[in-house]
C-alpha positions in Angstrom: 118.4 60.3 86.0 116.9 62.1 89.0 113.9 64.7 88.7 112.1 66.4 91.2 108.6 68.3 90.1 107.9 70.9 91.1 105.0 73.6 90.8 105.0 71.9 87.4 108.5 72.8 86.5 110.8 69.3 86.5 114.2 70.0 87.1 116.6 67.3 85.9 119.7 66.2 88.1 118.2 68.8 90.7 121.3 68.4 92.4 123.5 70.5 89.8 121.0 73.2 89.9 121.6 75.9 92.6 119.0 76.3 95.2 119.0 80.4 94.6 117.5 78.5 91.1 115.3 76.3 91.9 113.6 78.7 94.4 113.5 81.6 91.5 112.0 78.7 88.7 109.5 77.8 91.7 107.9 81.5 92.1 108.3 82.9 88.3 106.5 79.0 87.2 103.2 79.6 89.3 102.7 82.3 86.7 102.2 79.9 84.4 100.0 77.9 87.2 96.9 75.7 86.0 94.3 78.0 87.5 94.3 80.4 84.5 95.5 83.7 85.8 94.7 83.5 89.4 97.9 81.9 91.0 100.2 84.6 89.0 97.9 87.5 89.8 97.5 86.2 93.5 101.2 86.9 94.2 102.0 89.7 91.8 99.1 91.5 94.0 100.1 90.6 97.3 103.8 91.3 96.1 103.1 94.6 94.9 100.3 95.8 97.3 100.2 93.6 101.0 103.7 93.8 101.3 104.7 97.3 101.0 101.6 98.5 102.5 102.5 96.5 105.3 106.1 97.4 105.8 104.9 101.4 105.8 101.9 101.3 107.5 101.2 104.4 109.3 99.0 102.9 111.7 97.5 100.1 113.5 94.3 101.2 111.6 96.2 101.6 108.2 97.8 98.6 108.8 94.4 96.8 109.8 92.3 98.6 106.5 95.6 97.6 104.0 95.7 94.0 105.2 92.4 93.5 104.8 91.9 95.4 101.8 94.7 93.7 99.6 93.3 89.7 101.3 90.2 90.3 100.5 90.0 92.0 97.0 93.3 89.3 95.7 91.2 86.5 97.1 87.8 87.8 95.9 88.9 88.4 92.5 91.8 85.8 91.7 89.7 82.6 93.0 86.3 83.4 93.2 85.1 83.6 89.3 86.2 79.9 89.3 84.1 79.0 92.3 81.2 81.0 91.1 80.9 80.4 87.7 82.5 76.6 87.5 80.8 75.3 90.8 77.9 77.1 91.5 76.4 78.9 88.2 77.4 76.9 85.2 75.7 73.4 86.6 72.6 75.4 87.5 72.3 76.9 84.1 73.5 74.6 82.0 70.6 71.7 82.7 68.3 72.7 80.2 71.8 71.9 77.1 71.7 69.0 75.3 74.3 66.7 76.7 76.9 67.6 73.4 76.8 70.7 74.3 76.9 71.2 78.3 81.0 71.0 77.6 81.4 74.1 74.7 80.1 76.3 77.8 83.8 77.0 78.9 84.9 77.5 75.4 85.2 81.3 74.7 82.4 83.2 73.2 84.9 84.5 70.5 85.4 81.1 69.2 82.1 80.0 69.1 81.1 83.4 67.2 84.0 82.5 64.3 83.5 78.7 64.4 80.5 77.7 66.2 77.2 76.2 64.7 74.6 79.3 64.7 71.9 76.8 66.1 74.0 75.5 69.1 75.2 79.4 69.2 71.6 80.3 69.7 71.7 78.4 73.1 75.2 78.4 73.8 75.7 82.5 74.0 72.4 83.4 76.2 73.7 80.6 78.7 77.2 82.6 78.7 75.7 85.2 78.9 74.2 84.8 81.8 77.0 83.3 83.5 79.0 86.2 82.9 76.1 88.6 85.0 76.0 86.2 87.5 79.6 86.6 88.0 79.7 90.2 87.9 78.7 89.6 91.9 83.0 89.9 92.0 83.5 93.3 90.6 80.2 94.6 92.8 81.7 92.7 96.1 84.9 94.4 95.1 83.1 97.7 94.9 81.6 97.5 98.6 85.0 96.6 100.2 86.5 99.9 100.7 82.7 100.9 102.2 82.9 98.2 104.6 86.3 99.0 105.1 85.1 102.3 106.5 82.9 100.6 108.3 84.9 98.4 109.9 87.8 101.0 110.7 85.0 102.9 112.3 83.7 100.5 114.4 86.8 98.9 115.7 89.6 102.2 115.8 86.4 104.7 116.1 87.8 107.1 113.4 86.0 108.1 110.2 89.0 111.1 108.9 91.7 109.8 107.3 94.2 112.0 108.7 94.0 110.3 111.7 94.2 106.9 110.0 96.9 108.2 108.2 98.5 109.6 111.3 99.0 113.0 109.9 98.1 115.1 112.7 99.5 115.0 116.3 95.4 115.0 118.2 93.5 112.5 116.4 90.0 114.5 117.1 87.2 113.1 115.3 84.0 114.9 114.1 80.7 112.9 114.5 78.8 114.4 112.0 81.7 113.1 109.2 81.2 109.6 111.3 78.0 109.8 110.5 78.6 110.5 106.9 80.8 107.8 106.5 78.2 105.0 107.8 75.1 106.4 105.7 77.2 106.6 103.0 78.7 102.8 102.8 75.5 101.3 103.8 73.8 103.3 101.0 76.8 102.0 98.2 76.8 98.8 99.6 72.6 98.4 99.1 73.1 99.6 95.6 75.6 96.8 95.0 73.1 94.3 95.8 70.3 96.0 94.1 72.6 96.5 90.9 73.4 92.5 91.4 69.8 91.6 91.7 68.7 93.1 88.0 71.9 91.2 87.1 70.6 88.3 88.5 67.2 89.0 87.0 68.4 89.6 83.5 70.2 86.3 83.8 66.9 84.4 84.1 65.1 85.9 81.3 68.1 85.1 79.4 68.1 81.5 80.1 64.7 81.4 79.2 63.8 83.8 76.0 67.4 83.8 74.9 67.4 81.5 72.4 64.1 82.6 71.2 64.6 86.9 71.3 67.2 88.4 68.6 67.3 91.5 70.7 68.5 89.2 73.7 71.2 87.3 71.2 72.4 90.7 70.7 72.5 91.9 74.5 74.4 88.5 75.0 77.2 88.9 72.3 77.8 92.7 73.8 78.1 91.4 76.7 80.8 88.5 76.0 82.2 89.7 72.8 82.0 93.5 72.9 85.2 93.7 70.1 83.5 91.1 67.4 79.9 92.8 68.1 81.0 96.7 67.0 84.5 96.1 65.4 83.9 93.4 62.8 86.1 95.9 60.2 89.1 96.6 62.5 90.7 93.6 63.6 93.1 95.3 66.4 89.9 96.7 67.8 87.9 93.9 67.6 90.9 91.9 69.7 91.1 95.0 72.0 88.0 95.0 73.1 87.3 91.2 72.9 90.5 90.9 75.5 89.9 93.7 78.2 86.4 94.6 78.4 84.3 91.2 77.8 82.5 89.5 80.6 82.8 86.0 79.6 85.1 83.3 81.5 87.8 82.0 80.3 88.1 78.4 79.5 91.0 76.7 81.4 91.0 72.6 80.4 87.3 73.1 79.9 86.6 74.7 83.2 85.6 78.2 83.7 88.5 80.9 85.3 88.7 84.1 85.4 89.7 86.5 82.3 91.5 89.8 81.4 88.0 91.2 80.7 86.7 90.1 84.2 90.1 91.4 85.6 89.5 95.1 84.0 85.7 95.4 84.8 87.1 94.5 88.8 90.0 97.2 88.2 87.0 99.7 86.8 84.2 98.7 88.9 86.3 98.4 92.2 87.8 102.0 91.3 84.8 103.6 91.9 84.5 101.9 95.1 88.1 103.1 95.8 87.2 107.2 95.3 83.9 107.1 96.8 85.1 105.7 99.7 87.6 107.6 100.0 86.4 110.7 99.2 83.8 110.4 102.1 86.6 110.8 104.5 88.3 113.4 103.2 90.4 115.6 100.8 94.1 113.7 101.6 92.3 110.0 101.3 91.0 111.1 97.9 94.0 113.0 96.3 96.0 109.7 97.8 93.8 107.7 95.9 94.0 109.8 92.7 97.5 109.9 92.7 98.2 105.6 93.3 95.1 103.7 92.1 95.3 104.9 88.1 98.8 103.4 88.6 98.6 100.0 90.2 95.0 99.8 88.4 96.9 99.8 84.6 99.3 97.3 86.1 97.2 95.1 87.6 95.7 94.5 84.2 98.0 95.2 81.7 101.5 96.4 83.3 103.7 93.1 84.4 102.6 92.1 80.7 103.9 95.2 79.2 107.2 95.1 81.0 107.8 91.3 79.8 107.1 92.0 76.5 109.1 95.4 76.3 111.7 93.4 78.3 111.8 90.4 75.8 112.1 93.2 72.5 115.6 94.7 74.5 117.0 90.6 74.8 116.3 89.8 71.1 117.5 92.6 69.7 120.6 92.4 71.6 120.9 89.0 71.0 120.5 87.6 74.6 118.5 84.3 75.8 117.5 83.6 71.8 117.8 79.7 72.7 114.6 80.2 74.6 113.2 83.2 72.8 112.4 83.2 69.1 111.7 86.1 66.6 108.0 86.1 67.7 109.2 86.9 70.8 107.8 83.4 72.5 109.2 81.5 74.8 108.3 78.0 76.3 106.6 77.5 79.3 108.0 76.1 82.0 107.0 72.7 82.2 108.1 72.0 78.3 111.8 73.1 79.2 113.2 69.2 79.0 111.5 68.3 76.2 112.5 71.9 74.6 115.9 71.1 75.9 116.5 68.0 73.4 116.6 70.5 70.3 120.0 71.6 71.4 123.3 68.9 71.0 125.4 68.2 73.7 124.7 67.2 77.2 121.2 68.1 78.2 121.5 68.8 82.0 124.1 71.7 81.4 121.9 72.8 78.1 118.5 72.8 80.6 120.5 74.6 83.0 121.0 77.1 81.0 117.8 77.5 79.2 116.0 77.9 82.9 118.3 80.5 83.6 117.5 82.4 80.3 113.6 81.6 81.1 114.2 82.7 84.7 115.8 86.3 83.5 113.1 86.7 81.6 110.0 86.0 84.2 111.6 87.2 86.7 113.0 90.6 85.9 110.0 92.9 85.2 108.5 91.0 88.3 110.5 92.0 90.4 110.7 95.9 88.9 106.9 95.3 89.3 107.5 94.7 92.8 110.2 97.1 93.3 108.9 100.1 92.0 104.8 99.3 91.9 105.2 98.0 95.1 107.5 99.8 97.3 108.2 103.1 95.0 104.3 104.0 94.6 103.3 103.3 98.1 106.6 105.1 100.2 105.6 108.1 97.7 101.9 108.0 98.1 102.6 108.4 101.4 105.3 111.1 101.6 102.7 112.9 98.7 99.6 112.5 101.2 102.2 114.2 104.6 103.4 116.8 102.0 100.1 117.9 100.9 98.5 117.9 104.7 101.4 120.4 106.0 101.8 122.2 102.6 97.5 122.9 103.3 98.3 123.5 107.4 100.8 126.1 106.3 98.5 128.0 103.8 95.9 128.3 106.4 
């Protein structure tokens, strides 16, 4: 029997498996990629934001600010947690531990709250805690990009409006004193970043020193890891809400630190205001553009390819489709546990696993690509066509 692995998907008897099949198991797989949520958010983001951006660009300097807007921000926030908090912050902070307990720093501050011991909780949750500030250095980085986006559009293309950026109007004059506006303005956001990350960084000491020792610093750490089990104790879909989306902590990924859903929103929230101040320093069309397409993309970044899955999955069940591979919980295996899943089912197993890829294909793969379809290419044509429409609608009122 011939197998060939790969991305962690292991396709039996490759050679009766279509290539158009293969290639579609490949890309919907490294969702379900070992680096907890980074490889699947990587390409959903440069899928649903380089890309289109890229195909409508409206200049060289759109082209240029997109490009290194979407790199930056998808690299920043998708791969950086891990190399902040896994290989820089958690062997600095974790010294002082007791040997047993150096490896329950990945595990999730949730768990530890419900089943931990409270004396190893005691040091356990300052530590987290202060992992979790130090990596708050990614949703203030991704604050600062748009402002040294400005920056660097101004240096290099010498424009500070967006209308000429945008290519909206047929003389691209610029006005010095909104150049001027634009440059005291990012270096002004982009120092308060770095001030903000310093009483971060600051908090994080006295944590690691007094927080095993202060009850008010035990209580600062939970809000800040467990937010949902720290003011929701009574209402368990709160306390799940707000544990999932708006905690700091890492998550744990085979004992090593990645990056969460609640890291993911407070980069979506944090970055955001980076996104209007920005572009609200260069004028009304670069803010209303903003309004109109970051609310958007910023819902699906955290939550929407999720939503469309699961409303996806509901439709299948309840019409009966794919239920070899999808149960009445709605769950379906990963991937990687198709051949042994495959075995459950009589009769020969290469046509069976076949056919269960192709089910867990349809389901991956369909709301990503109306992900990338229509929060790709839909929202940024329109956000476009919006931003021309608006300029000339204003020209003609004047």
């Amino acid at each position: 029997m011939k197998t060939n692995n790969i991305n962690n998907v292991t396709f039996t008897n490759a050679g009766n498996i279509s290539a158009g099949l293969k290639l579609a198991g490949k890309i919907c797989a490294i969702q379900e990629g070992g680096a907890g949520l980074s490889n699947a958010r990587f390409i959903q983001d440069s899928a649903t934001g380089l890309v289109p951006k890229a195909v409508f660009a409206r200049s060289k300097a759109d082209l240029t600010e997109n490009s290194f807007l979407e790199l930056a921000e998808s690299i920043l926030v998708y791969y950086c947690p891990a190399i902040l908090g896994e290989k820089t912050f958690r062997k600095l902070y974790s010294k002082k531990l007791p040997q047993s307990l150096k490896k329950s720093v990945a595990t999730p501050a949730v768990e530890l709250l419900k089943n931990g011991k409270a004396l190893d909780n005691k040091k356990l949750i300052p530590v987290k805690a202060a992992l979790a500030l130090s990596g708050f250095a990614i949703p203030l980085i991704e604050f600062t990009l748009n402002y040294i986006k400005n920056l660097m559009t101004l240096k290099v293309y010498h424009q500070a409006d967006f209308e000429n950026v945008a290519n909206l109007k047929a003389e691209h004059n610029e006005d010095k004193k909104l150049a001027n506006k634009v440059k005291q303005s990012a270096v002004k956001n982009i120092k308060l970043a770095a001030g903000v990350y310093g009483g971060c960084l600051a908090l994080s000491a006295l944590l690691l020193k007094r927080g095993d020792k202060s009850k008010i610093l035990q209580n600062l750490s939970q809000i800040i890891l467990a937010p949902g089990t720290k003011f929701f104790k009574n209402s368990p879909k709160k306390e799940a809400f707000f544990n999932k989306f708006f905690s700091l902590d890492f998550a744990n990924n085979n004992e090593k630190l990645a990056m969460s859903r609640g890291q993911l929103t407070s980069c979506v929230l944090v970055g955001g205001a980076g996104y209007f101040g920005a572009s609200k320093d260069r004028g009304k069309q670069n803010f209303l553009e903003t309004l109109f397409r970051y609310p958007i993309v910023g819902f699906y970044i955290i939550y929407g390819n999720e939503f469309l899955e699961n409303q996806f999955k509901k439709f299948l069940y309840k019409n009966g489709k794919c239920r070899e591979v999808l149960n009445e919980k709605l769950e379906v295996p990963r991937f990687d546990q198709l051949k042994n899943y495959a075995k459950k089912f009589a009769g020969d197993q290469e046509q069976i696993y076949k056919k269960l890829l192709k089910q867990k294909v349809l389901i991956a793969g369909v709301p990503l690509l109306f992900g990338i379809g229509v929060m790709g290419f839909f929202i940024t044509k329109s956000s476009n066509l919006f931003t021309k429409f608006r300029y000339e609608k204003g020209k003609k009122s004047e």
